[in-house]
DOSERO-350072 format. One record per residue: residue number from 1; residue in one letter; x negated, y, z negated of N, C-alpha, C, CB in turn. Coordinates in Angstrom, 2 decimals, padded with zeros to 5 digits. Atoms other than C-alpha are relative to their C-alpha. Glycine has a CB too. Example, Ala and Ser with C-alpha at 12.3 -4.5 7.8 and 13.67 -1.06 7.14 Angstrom:
<rs>
+-----+---------+---------+---------+---------+---------+---------+---------+---------+---------+---------+---------+---------+---------+
| num | residuo |      nu |      nv |      nw |     cau |     cav |     caw |      cu |      cv |      cw |     cbu |     cbv |     cbw |
+-----+---------+---------+---------+---------+---------+---------+---------+---------+---------+---------+---------+---------+---------+
|   1 |       a | -000.89 | -001.19 |  000.00 | -012.30 | -004.50 | -007.80 | -000.90 |  001.20 |  000.00 |  000.99 |  000.03 | -001.25 |
|   2 |       s |  000.82 | -001.19 |  000.06 | -013.67 | -001.06 | -007.14 |  000.77 |  001.09 | -000.73 | -000.41 |  000.46 |  001.42 |
+-----+---------+---------+---------+---------+---------+---------+---------+---------+---------+---------+---------+---------+---------+
</rs>
This chain:
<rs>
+-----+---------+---------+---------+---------+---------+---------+---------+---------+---------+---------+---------+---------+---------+
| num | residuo |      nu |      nv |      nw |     cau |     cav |     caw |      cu |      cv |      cw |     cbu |     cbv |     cbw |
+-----+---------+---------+---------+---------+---------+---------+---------+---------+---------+---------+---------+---------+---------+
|   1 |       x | -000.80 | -001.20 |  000.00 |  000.00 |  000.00 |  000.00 | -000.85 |  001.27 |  000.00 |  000.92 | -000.01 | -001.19 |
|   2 |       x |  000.56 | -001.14 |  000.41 | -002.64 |  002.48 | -001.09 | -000.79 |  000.29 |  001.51 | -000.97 | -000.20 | -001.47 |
|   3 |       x |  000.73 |  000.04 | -001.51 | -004.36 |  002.06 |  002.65 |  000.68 |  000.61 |  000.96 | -000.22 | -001.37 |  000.58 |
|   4 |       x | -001.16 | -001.09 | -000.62 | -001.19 |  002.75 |  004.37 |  000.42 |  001.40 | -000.34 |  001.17 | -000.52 | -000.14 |
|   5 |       x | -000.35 | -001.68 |  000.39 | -000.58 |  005.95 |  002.43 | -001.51 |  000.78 |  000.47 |  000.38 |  000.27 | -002.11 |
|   6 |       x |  000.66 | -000.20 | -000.07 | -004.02 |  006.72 |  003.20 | -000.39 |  000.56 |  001.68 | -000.33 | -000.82 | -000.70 |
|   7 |       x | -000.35 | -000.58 | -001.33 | -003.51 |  006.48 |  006.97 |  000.73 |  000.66 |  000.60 |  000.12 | -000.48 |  000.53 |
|   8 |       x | -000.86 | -000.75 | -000.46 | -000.41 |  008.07 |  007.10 | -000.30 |  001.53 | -000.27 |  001.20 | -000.45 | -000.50 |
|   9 |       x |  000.36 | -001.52 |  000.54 | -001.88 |  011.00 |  005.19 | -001.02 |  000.52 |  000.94 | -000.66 |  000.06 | -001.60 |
|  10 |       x |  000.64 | -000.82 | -000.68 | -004.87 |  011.26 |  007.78 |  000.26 | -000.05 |  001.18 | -001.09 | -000.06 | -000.15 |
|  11 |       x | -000.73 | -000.49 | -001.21 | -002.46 |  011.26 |  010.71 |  000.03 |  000.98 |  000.12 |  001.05 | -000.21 |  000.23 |
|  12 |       x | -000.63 | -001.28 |  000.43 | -000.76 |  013.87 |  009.25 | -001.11 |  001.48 | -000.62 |  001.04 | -000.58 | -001.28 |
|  13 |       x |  001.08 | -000.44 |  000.10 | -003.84 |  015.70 |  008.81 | -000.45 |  000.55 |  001.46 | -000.77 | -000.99 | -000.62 |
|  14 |       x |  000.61 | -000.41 | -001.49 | -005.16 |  015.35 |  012.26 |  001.12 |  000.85 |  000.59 | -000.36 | -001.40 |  001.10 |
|  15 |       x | -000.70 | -000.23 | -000.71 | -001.83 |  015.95 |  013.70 |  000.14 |  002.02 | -000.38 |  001.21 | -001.18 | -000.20 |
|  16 |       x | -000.15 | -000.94 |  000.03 | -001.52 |  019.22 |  011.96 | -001.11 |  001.15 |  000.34 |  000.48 | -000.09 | -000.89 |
|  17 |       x |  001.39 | -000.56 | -000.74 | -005.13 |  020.40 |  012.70 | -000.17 |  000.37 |  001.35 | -000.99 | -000.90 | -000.07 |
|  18 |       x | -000.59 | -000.04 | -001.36 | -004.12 |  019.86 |  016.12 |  000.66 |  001.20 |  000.17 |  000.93 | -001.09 |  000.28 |
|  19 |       x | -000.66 | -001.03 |  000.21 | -001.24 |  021.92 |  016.12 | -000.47 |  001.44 |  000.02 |  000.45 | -000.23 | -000.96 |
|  20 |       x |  000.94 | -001.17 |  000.02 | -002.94 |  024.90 |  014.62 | -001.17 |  000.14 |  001.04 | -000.61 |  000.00 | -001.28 |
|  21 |       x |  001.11 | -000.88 | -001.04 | -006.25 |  025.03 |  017.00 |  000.91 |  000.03 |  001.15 | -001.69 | -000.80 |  000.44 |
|  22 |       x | -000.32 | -000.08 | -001.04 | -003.27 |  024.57 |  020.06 |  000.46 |  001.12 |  000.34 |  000.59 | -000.77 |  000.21 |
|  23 |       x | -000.35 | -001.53 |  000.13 | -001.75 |  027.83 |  018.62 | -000.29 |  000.75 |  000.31 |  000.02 |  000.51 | -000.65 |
|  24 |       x |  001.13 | -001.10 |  000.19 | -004.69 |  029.80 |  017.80 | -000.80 |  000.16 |  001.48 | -001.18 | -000.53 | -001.31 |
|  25 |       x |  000.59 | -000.52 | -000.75 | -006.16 |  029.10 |  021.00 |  000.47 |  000.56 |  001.17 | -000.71 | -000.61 |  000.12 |
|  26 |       x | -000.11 | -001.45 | -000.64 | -004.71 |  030.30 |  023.98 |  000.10 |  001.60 | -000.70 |  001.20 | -000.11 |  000.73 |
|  27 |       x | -000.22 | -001.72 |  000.15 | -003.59 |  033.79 |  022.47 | -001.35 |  000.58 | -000.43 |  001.23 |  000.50 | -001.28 |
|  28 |       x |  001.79 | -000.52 |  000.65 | -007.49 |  033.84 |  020.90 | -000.75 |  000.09 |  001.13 | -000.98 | -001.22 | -001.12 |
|  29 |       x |  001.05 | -000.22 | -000.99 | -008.85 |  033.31 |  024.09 |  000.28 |  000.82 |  001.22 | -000.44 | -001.23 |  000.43 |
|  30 |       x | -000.70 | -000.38 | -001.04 | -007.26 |  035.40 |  026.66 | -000.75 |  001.33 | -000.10 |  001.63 | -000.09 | -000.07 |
|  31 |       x |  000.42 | -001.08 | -000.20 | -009.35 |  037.82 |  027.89 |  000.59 |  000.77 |  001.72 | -001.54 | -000.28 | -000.26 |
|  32 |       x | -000.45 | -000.56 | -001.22 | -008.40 |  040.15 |  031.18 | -001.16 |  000.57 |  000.24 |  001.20 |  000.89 |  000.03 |
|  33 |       x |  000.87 | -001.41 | -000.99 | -010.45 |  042.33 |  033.51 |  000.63 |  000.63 |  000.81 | -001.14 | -000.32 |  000.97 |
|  34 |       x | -000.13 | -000.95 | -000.99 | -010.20 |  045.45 |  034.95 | -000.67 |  000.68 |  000.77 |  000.41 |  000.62 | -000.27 |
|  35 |       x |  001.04 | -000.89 | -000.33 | -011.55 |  046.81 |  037.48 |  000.30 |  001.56 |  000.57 | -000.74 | -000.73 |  000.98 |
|  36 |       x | -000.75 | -001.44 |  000.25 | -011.59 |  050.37 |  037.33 | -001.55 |  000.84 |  001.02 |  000.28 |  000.59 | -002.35 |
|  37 |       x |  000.87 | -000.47 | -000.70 | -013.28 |  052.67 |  040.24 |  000.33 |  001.37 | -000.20 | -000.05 | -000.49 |  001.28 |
|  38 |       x |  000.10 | -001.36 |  000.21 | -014.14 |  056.23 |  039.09 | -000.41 |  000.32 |  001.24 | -000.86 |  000.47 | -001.10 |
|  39 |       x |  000.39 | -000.85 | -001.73 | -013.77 |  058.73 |  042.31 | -000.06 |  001.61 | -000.49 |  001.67 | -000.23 |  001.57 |
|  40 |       x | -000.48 | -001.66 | -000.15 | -013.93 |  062.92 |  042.25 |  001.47 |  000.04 |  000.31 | -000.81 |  000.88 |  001.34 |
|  41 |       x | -000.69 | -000.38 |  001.31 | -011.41 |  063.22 |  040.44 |  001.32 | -001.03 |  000.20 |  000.41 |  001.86 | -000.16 |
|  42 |       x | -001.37 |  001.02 |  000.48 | -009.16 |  059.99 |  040.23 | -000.81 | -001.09 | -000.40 |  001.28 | -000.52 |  001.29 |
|  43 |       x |  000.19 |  001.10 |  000.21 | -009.06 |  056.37 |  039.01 |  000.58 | -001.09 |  001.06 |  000.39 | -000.09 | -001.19 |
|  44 |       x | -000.23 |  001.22 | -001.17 | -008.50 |  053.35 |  041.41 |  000.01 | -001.35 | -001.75 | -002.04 | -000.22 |  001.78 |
|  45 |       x |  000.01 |  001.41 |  001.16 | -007.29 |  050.05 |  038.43 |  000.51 | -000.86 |  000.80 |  000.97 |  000.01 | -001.52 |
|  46 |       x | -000.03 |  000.94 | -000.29 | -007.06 |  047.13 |  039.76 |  001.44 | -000.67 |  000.23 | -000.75 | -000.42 | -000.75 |
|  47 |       x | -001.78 |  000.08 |  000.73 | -003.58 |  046.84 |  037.89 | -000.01 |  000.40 | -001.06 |  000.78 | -001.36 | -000.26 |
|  48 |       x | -000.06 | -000.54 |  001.22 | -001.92 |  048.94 |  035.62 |  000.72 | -000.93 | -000.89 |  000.58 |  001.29 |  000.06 |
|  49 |       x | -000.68 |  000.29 |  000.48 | -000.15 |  046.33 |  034.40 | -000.79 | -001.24 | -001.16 |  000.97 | -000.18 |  000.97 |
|  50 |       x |  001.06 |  001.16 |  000.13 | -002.04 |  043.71 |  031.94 |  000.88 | -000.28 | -001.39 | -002.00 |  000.43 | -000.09 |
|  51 |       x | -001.25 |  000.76 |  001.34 | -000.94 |  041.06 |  028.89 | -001.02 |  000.77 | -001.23 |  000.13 | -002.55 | -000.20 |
|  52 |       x |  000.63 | -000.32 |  001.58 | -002.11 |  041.83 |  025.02 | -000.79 | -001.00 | -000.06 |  001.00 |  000.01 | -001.40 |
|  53 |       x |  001.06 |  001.01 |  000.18 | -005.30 |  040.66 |  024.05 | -001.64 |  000.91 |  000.38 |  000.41 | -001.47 |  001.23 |
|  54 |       x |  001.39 | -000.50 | -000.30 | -008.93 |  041.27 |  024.96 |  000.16 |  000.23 |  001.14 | -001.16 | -000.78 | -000.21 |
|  55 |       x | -000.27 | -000.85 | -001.16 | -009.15 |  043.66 |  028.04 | -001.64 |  000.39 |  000.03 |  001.29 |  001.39 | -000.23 |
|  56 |       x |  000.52 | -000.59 | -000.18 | -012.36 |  044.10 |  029.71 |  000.25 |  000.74 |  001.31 | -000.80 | -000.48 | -000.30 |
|  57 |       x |  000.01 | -000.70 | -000.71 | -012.57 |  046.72 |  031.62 | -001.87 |  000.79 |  000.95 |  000.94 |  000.74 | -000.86 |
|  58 |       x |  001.42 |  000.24 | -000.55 | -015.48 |  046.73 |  034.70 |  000.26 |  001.45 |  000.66 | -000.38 | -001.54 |  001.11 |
|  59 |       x | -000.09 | -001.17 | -000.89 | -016.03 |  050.58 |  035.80 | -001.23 |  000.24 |  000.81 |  000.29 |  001.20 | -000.79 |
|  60 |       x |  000.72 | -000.02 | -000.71 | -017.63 |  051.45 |  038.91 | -000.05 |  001.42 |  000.61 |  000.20 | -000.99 |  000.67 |
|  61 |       x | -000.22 | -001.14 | -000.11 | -018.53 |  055.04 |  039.25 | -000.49 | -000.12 |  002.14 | -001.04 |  001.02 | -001.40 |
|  62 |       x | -000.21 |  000.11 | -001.63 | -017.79 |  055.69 |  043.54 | -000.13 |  001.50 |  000.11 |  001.61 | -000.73 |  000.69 |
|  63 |       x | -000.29 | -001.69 | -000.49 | -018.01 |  059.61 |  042.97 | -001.23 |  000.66 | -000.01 |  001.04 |  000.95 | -001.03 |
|  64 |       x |  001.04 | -000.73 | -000.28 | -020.58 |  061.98 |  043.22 | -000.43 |  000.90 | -001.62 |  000.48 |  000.99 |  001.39 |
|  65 |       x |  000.35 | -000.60 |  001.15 | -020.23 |  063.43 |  039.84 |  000.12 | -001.12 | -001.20 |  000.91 |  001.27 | -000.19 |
|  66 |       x | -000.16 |  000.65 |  000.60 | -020.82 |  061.60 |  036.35 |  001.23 | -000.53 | -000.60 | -000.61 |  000.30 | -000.44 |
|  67 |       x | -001.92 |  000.72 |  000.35 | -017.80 |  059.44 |  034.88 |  000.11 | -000.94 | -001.21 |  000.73 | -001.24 |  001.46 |
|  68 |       x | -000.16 |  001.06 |  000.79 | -016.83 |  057.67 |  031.97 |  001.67 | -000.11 |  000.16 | -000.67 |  000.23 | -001.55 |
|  69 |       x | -001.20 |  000.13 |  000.42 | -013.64 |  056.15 |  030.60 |  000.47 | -000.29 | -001.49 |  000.38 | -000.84 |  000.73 |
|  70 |       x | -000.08 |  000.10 |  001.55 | -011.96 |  056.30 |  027.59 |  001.56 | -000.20 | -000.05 | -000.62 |  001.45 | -000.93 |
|  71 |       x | -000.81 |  000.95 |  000.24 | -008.79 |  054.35 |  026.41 |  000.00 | -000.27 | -001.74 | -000.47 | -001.21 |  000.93 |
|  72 |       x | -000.72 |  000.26 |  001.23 | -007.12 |  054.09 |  022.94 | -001.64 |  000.16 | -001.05 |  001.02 | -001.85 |  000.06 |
|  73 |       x |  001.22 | -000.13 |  001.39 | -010.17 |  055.40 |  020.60 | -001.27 | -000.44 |  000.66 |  000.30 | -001.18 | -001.54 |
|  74 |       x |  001.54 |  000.69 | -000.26 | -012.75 |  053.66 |  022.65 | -000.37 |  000.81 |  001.58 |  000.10 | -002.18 |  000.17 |
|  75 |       x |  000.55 | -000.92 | -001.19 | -015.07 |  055.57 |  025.60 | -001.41 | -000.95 |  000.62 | -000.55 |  001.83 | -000.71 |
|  76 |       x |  001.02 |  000.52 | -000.83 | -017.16 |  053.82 |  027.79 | -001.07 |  001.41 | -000.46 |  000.56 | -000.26 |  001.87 |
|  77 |       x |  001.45 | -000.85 | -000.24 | -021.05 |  055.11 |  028.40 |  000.82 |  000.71 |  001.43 | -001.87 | -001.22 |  000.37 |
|  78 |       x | -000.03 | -001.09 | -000.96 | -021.30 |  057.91 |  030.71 | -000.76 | -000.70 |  001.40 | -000.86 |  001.45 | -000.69 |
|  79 |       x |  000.74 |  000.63 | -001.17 | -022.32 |  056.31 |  034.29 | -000.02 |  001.18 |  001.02 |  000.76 | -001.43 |  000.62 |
|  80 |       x |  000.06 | -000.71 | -000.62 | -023.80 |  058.40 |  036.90 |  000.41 | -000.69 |  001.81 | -001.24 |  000.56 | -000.48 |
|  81 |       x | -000.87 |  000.78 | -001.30 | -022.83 |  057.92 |  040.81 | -000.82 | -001.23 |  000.48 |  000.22 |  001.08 |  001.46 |
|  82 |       x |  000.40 |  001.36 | -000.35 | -023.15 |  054.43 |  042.19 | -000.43 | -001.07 | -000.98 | -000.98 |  000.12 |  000.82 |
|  83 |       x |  000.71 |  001.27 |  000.97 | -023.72 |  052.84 |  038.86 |  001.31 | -000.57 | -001.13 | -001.63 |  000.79 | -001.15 |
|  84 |       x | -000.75 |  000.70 |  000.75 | -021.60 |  050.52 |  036.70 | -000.53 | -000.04 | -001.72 |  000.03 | -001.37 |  000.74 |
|  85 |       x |  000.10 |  000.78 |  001.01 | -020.64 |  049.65 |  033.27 |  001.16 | -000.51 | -000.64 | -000.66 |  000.55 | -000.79 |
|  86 |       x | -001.33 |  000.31 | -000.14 | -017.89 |  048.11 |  031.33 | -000.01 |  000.57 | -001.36 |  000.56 | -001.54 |  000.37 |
|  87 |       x | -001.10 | -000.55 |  001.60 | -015.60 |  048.58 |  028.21 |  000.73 | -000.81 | -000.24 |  001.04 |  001.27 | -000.02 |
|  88 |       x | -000.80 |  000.97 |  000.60 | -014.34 |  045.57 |  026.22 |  001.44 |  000.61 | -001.18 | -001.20 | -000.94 | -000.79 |
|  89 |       x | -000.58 | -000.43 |  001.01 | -011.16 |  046.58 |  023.97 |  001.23 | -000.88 |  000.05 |  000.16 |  001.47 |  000.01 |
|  90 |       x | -001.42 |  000.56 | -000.46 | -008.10 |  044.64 |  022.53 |  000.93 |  000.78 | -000.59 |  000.33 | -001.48 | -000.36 |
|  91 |       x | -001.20 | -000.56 |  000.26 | -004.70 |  045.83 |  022.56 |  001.13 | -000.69 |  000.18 |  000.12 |  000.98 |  000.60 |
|  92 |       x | -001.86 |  000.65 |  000.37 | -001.21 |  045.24 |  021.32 |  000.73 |  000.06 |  001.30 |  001.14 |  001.16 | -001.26 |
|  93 |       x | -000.56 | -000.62 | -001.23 |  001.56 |  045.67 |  023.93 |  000.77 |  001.47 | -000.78 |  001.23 | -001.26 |  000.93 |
|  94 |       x |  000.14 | -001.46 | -000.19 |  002.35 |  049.36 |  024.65 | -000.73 |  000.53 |  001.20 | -000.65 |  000.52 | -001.12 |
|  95 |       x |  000.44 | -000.77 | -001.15 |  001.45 |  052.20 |  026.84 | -001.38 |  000.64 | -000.20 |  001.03 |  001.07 |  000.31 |
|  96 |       x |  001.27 | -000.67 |  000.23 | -002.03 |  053.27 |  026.93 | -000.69 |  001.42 |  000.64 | -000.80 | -000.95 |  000.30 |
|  97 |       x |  000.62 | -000.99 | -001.08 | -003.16 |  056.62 |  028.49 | -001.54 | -000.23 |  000.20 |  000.23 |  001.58 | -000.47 |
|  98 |       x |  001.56 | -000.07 | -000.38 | -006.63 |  056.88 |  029.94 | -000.31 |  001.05 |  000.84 | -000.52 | -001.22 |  000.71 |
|  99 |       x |  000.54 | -001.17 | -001.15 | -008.97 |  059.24 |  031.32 | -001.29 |  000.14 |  000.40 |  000.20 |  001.34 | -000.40 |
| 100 |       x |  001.00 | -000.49 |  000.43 | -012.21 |  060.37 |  031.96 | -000.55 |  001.35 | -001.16 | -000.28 |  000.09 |  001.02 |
| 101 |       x |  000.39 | -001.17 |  001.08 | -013.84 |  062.42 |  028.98 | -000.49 |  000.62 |  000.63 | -000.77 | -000.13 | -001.14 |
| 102 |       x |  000.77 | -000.81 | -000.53 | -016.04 |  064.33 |  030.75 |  000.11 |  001.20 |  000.32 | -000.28 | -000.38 |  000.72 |
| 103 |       x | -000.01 | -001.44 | -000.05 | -016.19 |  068.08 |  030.98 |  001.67 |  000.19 |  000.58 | -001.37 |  000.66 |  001.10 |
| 104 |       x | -001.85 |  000.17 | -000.22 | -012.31 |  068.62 |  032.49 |  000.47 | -000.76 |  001.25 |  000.83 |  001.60 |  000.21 |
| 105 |       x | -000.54 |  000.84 | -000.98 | -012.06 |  065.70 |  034.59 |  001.07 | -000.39 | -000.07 | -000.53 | -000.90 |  000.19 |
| 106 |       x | -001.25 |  000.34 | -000.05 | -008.64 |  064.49 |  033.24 |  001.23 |  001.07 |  000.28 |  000.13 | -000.60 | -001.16 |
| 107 |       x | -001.31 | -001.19 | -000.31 | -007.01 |  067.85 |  033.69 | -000.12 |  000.00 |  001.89 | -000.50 |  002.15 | -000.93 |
| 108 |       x | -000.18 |  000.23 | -001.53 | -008.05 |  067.28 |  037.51 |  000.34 | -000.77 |  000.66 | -000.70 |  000.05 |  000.55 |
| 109 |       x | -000.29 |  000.59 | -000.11 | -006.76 |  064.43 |  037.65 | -000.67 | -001.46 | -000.20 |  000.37 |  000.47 |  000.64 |
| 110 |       x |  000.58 |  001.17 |  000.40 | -008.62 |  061.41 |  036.34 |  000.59 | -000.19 | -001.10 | -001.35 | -000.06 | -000.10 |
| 111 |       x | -000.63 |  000.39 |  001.28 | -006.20 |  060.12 |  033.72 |  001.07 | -000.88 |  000.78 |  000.60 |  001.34 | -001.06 |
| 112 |       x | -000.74 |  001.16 | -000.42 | -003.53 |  057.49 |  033.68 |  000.92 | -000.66 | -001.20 | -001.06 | -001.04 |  000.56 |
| 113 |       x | -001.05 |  000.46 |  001.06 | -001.17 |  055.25 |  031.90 | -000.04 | -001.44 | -000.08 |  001.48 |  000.45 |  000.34 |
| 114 |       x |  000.25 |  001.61 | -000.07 | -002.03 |  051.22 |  030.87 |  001.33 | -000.76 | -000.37 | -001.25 | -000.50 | -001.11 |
| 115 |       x | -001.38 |  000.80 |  001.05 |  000.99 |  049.20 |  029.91 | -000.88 | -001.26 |  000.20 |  002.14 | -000.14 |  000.72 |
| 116 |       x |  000.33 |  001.47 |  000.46 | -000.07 |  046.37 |  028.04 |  001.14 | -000.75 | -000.29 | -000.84 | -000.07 | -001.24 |
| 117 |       x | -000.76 |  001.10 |  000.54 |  002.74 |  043.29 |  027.66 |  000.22 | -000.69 | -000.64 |  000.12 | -000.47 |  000.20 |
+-----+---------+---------+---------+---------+---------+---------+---------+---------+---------+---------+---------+---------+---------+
</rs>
């Protein structure tokens, strides 16, 4: 008797161990990319549309003047023309604005709106 309770208990063990990492992992692992092309004076995204979770974001400055991006508290490095970098950040669902920081690039139009799902 004490053998059988013994196995049933480390079924019920595994089985629930199971369970939990089947949970935890998709939604833990779900990362996105964006790719995001800084121009004189706009953004080019890939898609504005993306799920909740880890969001990187791959920017590729295409303009002639320097460019970053910046998104919910977080700002990419400053890239000059023809050069890349990215910006990892996760987010809830909601609407995200974005822009470039840079001297008054978003009032010229380099800004935007992310909806996360």
């Amino acid at each position: 008797m004490p053998i059988r309770l013994i196995i049933v208990a480390s079924t019920l063990t595994l089985a629930l161990a199971g369970a939990g990492a089947a949970a935890a992992g998709p939604a833990a692992a779900r990362t996105t990319t964006v790719h995001v092309t800084a121009k004189d004076f706009s953004f080019a995204l890939s898609t504005k549309t993306v799920g909740h979770g880890r969001i990187v974001f791959s920017i590729r400055n295409a303009g002639r003047s320097d460019h970053d991006f910046e998104i919910h508290g977080h700002t990419s490095k400053t890239i000059g023309p023809g050069k890349s970098t990215a910006l990892t950040v996760t987010l809830a669902p909601g609407r995200y604005p974005y822009k470039c920081a840079v001297d008054s690039h978003a009032e010229l139009g380099m800004k935007g709106v992310l909806r996360v799902t």
